[in-house]
N, C-alpha and C positions, 0 to 999 in steps of 0.2 A: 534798736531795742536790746541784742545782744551784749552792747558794750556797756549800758546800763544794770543789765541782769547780773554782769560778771563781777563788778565795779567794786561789790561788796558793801557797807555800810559807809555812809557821808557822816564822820562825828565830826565833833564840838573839841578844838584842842584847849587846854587851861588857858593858852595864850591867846584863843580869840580866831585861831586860823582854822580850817576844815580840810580835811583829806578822806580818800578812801581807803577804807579798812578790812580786811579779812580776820582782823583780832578780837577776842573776845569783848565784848562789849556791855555796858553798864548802860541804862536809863534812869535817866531824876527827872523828876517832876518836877515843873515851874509853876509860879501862879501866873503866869503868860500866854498861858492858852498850848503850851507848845513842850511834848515831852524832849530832852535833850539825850542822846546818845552819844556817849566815851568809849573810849579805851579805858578798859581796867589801870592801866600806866596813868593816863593821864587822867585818872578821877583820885588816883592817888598822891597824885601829885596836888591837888586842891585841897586833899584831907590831911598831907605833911605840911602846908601851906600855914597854918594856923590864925587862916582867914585872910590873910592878905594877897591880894590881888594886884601887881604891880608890871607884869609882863603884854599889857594885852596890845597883839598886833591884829586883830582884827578890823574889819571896818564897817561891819552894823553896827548901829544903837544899841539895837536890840541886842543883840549878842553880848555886849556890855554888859548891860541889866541883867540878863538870864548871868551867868558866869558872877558877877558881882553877887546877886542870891545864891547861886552855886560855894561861893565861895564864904559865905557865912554859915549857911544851912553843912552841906558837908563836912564842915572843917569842925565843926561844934560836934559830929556826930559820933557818938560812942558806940564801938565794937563789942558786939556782946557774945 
């Protein structure tokens, strides 16, 4: 249980991989039932992206899908 307490945050990389994190962190909302958690670096990297998604080494489906909406919705979205 410790190992998991200390572990810090499991995100979502732009490319589909997952690590754990002690860095400050981002949630988007999916229409997949499931909120996603970033790295600030890597949520920024989907928003310099300018939608296109081309790197994914993951190996969910799912993760696909979420990131491919990730990657439309965020990259459209203006800084106010």
């Amino acid at each position: 249980m410790r190992l998991v307490l200390d572990s810090g945050v499991v995100v979502l990389n732009a490319d589909g991989t997952r690590q754990a994190t002690h860095e400050r962190v981002v949630e988007h909302d999916t229409p997949y039932g499931v909120k996603v958690a970033m790295t600030v670096s890597e949520s920024s990297k989907i928003k310099e992206s300018g939608g296109r998604n081309r790197a994914f080494r993951g190996g969910l489906a799912k993760d696909q899908r979420v990131l491919d909406h990730l990657y439309r919705k965020v990259s459209s979205t203006k800084a106010v």
